[in-house]
LOKE-972027 format. One record per residue (C-alpha): residue in one letter; z negated, y negated, x negated. Coordinates in nm, 4 decimals. Example, Ala and Ser with C-alpha at 12.3 -4.5 7.8 and 13.67 -1.06 7.14 Angstrom:
# LOKE-972027
+----+----------+----------+----------+
: aa :       zz :       yy :       xx :
+----+----------+----------+----------+
:  A :  -0.7800 :   0.4500 :  -1.2300 :
:  S :  -0.7140 :   0.1060 :  -1.3670 :
+----+----------+----------+----------+
This chain:
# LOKE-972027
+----+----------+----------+----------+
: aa :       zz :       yy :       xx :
+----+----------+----------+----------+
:  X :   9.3633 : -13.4245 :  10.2050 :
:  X :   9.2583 : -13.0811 :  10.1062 :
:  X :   9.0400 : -12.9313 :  10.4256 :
:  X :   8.7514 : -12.8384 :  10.1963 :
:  X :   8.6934 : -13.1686 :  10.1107 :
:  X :   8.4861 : -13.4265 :  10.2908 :
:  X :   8.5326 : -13.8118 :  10.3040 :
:  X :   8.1997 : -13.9808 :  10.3760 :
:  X :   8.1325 : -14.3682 :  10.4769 :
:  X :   7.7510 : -14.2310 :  10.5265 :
:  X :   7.5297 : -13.9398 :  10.4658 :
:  X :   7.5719 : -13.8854 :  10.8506 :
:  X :   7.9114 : -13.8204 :  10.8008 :
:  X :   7.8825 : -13.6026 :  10.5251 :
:  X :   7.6615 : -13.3524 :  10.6829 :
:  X :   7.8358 : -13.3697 :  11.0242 :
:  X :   8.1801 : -13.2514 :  10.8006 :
:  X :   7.9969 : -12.9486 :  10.6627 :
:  X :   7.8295 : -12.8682 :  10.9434 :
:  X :   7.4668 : -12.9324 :  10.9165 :
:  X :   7.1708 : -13.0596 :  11.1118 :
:  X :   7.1969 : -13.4304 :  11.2623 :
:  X :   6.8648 : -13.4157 :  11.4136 :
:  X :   6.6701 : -13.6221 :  11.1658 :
:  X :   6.9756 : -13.8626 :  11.1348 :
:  X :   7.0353 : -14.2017 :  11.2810 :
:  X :   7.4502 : -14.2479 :  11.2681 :
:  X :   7.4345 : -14.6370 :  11.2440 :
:  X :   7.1643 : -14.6650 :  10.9685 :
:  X :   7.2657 : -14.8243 :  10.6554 :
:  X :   7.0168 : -14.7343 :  10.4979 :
:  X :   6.8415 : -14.3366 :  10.4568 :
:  X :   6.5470 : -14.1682 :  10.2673 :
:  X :   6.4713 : -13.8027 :  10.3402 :
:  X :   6.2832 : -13.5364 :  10.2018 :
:  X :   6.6041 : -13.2827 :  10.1226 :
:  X :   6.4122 : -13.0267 :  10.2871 :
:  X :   6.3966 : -13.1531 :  10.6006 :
:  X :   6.7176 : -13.2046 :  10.6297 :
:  X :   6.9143 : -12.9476 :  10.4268 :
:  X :   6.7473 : -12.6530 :  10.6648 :
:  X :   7.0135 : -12.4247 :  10.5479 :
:  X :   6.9647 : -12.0776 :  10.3399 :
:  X :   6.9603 : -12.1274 :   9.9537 :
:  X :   7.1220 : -12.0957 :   9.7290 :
:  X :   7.3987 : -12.4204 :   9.9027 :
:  X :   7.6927 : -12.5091 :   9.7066 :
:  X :   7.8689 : -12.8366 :   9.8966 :
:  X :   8.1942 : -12.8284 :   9.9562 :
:  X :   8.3634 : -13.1309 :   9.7119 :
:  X :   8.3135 : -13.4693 :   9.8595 :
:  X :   8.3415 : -13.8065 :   9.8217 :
:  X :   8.0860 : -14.0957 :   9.9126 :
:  X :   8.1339 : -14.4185 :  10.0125 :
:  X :   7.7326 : -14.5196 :   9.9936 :
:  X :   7.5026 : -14.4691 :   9.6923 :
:  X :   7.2391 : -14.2698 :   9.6587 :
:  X :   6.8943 : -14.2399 :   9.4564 :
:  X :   6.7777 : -13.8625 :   9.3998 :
:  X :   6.4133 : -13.8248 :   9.2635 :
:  X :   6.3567 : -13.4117 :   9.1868 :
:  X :   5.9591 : -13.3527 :   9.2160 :
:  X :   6.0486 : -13.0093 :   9.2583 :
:  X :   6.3492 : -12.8077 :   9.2674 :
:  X :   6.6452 : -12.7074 :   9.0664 :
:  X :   6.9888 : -12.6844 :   9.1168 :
:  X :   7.2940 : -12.8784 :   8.9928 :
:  X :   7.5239 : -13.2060 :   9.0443 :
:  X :   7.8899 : -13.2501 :   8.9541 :
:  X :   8.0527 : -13.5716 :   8.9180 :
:  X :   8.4348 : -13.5432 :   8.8498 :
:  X :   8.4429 : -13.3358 :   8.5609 :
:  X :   8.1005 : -13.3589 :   8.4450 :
:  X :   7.7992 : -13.1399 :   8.5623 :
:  X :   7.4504 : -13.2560 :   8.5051 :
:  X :   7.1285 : -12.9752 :   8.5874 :
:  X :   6.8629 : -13.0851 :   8.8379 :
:  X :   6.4882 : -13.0028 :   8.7305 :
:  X :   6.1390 : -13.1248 :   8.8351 :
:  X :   6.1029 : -13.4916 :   8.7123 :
:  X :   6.5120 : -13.5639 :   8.6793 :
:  X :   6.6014 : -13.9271 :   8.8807 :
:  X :   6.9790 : -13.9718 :   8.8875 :
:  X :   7.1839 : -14.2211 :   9.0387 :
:  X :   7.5423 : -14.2092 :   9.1880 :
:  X :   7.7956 : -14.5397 :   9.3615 :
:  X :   8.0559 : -14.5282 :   9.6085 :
:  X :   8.4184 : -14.3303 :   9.5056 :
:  X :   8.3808 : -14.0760 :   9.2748 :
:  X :   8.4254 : -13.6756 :   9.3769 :
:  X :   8.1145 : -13.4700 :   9.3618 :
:  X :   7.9689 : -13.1137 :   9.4504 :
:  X :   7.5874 : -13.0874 :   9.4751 :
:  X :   7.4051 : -12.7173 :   9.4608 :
:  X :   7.0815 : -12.6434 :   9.5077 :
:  X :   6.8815 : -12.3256 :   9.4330 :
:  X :   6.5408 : -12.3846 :   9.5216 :
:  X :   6.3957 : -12.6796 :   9.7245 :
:  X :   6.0297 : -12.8029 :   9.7228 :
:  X :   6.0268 : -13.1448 :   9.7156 :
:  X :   6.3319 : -13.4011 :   9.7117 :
:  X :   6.3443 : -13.7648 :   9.7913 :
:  X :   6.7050 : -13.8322 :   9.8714 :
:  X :   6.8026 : -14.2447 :   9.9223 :
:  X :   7.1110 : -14.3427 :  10.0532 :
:  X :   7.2624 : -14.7023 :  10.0932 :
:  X :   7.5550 : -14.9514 :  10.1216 :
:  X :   7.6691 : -15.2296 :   9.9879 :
:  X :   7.6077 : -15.4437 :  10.3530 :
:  X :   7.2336 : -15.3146 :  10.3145 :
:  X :   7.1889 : -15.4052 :   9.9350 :
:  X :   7.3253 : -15.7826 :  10.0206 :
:  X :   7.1454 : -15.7890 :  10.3470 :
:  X :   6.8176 : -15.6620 :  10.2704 :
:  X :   6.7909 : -15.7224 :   9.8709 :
:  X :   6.9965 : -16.0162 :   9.7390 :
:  X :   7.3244 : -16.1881 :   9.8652 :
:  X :   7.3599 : -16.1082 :   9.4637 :
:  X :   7.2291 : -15.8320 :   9.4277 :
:  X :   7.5249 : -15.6920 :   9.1397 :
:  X :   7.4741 : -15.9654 :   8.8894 :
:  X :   7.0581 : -15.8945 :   8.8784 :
:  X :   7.1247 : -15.5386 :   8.8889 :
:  X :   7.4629 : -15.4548 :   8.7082 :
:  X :   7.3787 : -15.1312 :   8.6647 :
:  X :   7.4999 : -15.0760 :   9.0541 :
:  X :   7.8419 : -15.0903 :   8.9006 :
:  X :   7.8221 : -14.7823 :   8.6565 :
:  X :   8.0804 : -14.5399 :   8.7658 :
:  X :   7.8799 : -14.2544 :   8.6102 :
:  X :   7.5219 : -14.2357 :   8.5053 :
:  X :   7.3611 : -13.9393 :   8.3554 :
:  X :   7.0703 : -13.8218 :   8.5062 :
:  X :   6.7101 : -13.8922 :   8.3356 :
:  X :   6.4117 : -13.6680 :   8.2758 :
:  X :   6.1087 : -13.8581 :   8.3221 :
:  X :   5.7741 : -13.7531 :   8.2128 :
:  X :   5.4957 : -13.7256 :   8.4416 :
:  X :   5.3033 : -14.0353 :   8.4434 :
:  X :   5.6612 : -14.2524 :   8.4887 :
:  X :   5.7426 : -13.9816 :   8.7637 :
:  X :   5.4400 : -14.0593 :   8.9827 :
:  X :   5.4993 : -14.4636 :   8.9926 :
:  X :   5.8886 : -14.4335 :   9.0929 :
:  X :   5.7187 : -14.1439 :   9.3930 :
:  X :   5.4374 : -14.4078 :   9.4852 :
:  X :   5.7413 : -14.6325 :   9.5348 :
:  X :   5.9629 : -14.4078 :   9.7408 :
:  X :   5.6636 : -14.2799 :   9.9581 :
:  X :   5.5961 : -14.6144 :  10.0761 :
:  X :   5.9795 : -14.6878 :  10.1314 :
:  X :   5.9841 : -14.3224 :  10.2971 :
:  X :   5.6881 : -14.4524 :  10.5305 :
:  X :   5.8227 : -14.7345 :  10.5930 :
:  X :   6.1267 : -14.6471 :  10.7107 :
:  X :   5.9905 : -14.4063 :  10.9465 :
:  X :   5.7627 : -14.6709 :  11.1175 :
:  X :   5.8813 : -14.9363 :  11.4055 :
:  X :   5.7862 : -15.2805 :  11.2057 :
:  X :   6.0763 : -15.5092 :  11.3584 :
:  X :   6.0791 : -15.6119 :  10.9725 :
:  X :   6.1435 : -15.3002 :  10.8490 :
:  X :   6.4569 : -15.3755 :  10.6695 :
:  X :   6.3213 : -15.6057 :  10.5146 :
:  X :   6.0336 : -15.4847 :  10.3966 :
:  X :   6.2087 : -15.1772 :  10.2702 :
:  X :   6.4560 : -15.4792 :  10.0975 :
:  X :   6.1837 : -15.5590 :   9.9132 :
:  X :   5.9938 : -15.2243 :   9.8410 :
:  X :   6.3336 : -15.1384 :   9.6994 :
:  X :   6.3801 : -15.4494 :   9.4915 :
:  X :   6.0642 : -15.3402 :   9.3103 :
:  X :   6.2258 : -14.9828 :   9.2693 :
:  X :   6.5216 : -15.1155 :   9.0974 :
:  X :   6.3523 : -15.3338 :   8.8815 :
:  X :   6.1486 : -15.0102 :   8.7914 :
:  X :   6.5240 : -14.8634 :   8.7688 :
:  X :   6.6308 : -15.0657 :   8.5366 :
:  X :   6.3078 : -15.0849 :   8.3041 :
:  X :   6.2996 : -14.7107 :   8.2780 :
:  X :   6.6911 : -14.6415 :   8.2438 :
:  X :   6.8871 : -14.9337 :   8.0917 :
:  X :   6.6539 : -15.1388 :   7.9212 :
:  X :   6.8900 : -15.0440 :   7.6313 :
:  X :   7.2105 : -14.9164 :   7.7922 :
:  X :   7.5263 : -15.0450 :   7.7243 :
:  X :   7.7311 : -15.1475 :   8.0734 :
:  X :   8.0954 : -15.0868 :   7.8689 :
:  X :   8.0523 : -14.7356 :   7.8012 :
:  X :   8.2117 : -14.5239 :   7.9883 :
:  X :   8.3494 : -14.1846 :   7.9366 :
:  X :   8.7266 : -14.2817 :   7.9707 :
:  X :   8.9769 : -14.5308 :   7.9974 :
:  X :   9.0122 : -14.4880 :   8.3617 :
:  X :   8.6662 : -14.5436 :   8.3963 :
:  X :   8.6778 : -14.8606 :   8.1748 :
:  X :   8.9546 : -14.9691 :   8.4210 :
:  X :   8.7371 : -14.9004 :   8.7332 :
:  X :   8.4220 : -15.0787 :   8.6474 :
:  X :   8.5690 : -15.3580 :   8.4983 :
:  X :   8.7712 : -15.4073 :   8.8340 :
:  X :   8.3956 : -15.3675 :   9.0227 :
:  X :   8.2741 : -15.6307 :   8.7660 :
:  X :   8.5694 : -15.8246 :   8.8559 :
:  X :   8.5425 : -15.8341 :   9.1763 :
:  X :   8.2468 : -15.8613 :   9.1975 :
:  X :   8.2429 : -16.2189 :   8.9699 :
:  X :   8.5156 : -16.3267 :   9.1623 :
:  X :   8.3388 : -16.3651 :   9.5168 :
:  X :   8.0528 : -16.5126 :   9.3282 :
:  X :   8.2883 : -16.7522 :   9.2173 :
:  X :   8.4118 : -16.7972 :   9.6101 :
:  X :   8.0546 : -16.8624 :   9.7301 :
:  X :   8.0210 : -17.0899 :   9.4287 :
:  X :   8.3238 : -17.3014 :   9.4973 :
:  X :   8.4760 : -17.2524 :   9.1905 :
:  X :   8.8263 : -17.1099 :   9.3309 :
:  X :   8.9609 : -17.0878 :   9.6132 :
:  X :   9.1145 : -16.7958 :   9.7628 :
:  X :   9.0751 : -16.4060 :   9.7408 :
:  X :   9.2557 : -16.2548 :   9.4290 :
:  X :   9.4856 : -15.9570 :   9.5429 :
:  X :   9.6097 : -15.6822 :   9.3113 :
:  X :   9.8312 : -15.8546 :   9.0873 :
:  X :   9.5777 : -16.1096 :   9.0069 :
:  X :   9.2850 : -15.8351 :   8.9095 :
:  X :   9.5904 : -15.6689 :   8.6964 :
:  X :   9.6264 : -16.0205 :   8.5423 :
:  X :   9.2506 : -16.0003 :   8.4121 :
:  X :   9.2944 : -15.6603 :   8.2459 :
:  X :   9.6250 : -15.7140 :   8.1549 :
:  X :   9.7813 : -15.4182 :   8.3356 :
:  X :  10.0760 : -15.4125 :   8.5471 :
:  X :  10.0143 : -15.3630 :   8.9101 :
:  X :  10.1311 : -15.0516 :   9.0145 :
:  X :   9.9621 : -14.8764 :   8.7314 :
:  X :   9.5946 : -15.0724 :   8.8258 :
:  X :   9.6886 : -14.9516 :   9.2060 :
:  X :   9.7460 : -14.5996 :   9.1072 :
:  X :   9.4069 : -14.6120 :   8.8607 :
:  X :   9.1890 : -14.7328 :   9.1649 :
:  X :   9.3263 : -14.5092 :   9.3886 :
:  X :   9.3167 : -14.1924 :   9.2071 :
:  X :   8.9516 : -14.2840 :   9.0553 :
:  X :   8.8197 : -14.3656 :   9.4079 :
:  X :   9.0017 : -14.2706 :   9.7157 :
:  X :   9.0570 : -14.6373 :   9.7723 :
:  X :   9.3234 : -14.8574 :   9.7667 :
:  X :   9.2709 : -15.2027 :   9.6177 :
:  X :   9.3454 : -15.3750 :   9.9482 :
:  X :   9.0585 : -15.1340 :  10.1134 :
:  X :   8.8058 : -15.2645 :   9.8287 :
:  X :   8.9041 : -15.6285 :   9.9115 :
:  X :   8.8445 : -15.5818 :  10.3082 :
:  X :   8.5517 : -15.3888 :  10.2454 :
:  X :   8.4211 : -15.6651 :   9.9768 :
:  X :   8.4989 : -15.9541 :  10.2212 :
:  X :   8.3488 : -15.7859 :  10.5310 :
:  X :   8.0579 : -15.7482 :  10.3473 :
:  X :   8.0257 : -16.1452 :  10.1756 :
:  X :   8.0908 : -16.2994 :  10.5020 :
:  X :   7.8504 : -16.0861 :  10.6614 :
:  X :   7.6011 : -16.2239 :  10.3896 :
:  X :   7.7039 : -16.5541 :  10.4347 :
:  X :   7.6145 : -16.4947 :  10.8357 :
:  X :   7.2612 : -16.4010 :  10.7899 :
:  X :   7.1015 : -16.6047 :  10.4921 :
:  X :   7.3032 : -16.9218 :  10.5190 :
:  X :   7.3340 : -17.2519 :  10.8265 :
:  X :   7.6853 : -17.2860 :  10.7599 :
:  X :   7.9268 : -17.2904 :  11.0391 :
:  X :   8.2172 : -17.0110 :  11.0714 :
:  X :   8.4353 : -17.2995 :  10.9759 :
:  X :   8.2516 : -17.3491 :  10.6403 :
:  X :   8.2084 : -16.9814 :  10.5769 :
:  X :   8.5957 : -16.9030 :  10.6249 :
:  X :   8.6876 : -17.1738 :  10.4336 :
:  X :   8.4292 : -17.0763 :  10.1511 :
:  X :   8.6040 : -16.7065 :  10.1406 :
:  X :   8.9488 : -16.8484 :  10.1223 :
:  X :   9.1215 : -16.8662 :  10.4644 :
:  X :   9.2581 : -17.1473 :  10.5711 :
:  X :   9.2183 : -17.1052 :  10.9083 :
:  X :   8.8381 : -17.0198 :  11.0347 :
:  X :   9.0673 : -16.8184 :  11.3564 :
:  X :   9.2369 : -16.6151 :  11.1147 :
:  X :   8.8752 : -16.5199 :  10.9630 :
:  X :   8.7439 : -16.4825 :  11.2827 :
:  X :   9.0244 : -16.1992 :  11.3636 :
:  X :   8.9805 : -16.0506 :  10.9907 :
:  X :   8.5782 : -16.0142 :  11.0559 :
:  X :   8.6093 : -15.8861 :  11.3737 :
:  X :   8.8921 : -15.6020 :  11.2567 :
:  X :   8.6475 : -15.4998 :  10.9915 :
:  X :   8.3169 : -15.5449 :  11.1774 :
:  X :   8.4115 : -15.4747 :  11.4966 :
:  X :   8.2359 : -15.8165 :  11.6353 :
:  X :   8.3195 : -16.1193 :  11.5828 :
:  X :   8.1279 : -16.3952 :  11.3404 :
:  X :   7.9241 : -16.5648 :  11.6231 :
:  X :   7.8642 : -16.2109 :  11.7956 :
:  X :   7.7791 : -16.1131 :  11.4790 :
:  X :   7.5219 : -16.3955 :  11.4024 :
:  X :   7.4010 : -16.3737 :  11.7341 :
:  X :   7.3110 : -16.0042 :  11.7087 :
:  X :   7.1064 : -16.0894 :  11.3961 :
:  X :   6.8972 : -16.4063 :  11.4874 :
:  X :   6.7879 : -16.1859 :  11.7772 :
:  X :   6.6613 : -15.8838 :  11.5381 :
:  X :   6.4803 : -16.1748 :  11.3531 :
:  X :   6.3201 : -16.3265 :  11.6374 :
+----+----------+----------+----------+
């Protein structure tokens, strides 16, 4: 990988690689909301090195400019802009003058934690590889900041609930989200076939472990089986993913398991058998390794861990 650019599972990791401040940062939070000037306490103007996420991230501009690149498409930042980016793509951020910046960050194990085991087929939008950024006027502006000023205080406060009640603040946001921004926008669109490729493997993925928890098949497709559904060889879907994202296919898959069982732990009573047989093994040890590779605890430490935070 080229030295000047950055590979981030969180926001923490991204501003430990360049070299900024940690001190308002908590390394195992999954989910973040900052004012950017708090946090980016560096002289402007600051041109990011290029970089690519593995969280999302909500950006609400009261006041500042500066400018976003997403692959090879650059997008200005202005008072009242909102934009939205997911998990894989390359991006440089710059920013020329900073007043006031609400920056969210999140993964996927928050959104189907703390917002809906679901949480893709209410809000499909989620899934848009690129998403240009909208200029809101005023009036629209001030409900999304009553919104993310509540989430903000939240978040900052010691409610044992707080998760929780940020889950649901932020349902509320996205709902706004998706009133404002794709009441009429068309999920296919995308700017090229490599995209297409992308999101429709997301969507397919994405369908397929709702089919899991459904019961309607039963085992976890690998590559040659999301080629199938796009009627692409292989290799050349392999090579599309990882190029497009930084991922392979069979790191999507781990990640997208890790993430339903983990689900499956917290808002359901079924028993590690049940759950391993729901997500295809065969064997509930062989899950039990699997989880505990990719979560690093096992299922019952795992649950455990959780009913205590509840209780």
């Amino acid at each position: 990988m080229n030295k000047k650019e950055a590979i981030s599972e969180t926001l923490y990791d991204l501003y430990k690689s360049m070299g900024l401040s940690l001190d308002l940062f908590d390394p195992a939070d999954k989910f973040t909301i900052h004012n950017l000037k708090d946090i980016l306490t560096v002289p402007l103007p600051f041109t990011s090195p290029r970089f690519r996420p593995y969280y999302f991230n909500f950006v609400f501009v009261k006041n500042a400019y500066g400018r976003y690149t997403i692959d090879e498409l650059s997008f200005n930042l202005e008072p009242g802009i909102v934009y939205f980016t997911n998990p894989g793509n390359f991006r440089i951020f710059e920013w020329h003058k900073i007043d006031e910046v609400y920056l969210i960050t999140f993964n996927e194990s928050f959104l189907k934690e703390n917002v809906h085991p679901d949480v893709f087929s209410e809000f499909p939008f989620l899934l848009t590889e690129t998403v240009r950024p909208q200029l809101l006027v005023p009036g629209v502006y001030q409900e999304f900041e009553q919104l993310y000023l509540q989430i903000y205080k939240e978040h900052l406060g010691g409610s044992p609930y707080r998760d929780r009640i940020i889950g649901s603040l932020f349902v509320v946001l996205l709902l706004k989200i998706k009133e404002y921004f794709w009441k009429d926008y068309d999920p296919i669109y995308e700017g090229n076939r490599s995209s297409q490729i992308v999101k429709t493997f997301k969507k397919n993925m994405d369908k397929h472990y709702r089919d899991l928890a459904a019961g309607s098949v039963e085992k976890i497709f690998r590559t040659h089986e999301y080629a199938g559904l796009q009627n692409l060889h292989p290799n050349y879907l392999s090579n599309v993913i990882k190029s497009k994202t930084g991922k392979s296919i069979g790191e999507w898959i781990s990640g997208k398991t890790t993430s339903e069982a983990k689900s499956l732990l917290q808002n359901s009573s079924m028993s590690i058998k049940e759950i391993a047989y729901k997500l295809g093994f065969a064997e509930s040890t062989h899950f039990s390794n699997y989880f505990k590779k990719n979560a690093d605890l096992s299922p019952v430490e795992f649950r455990r861990q959780h009913n205590n935070l509840q209780s």
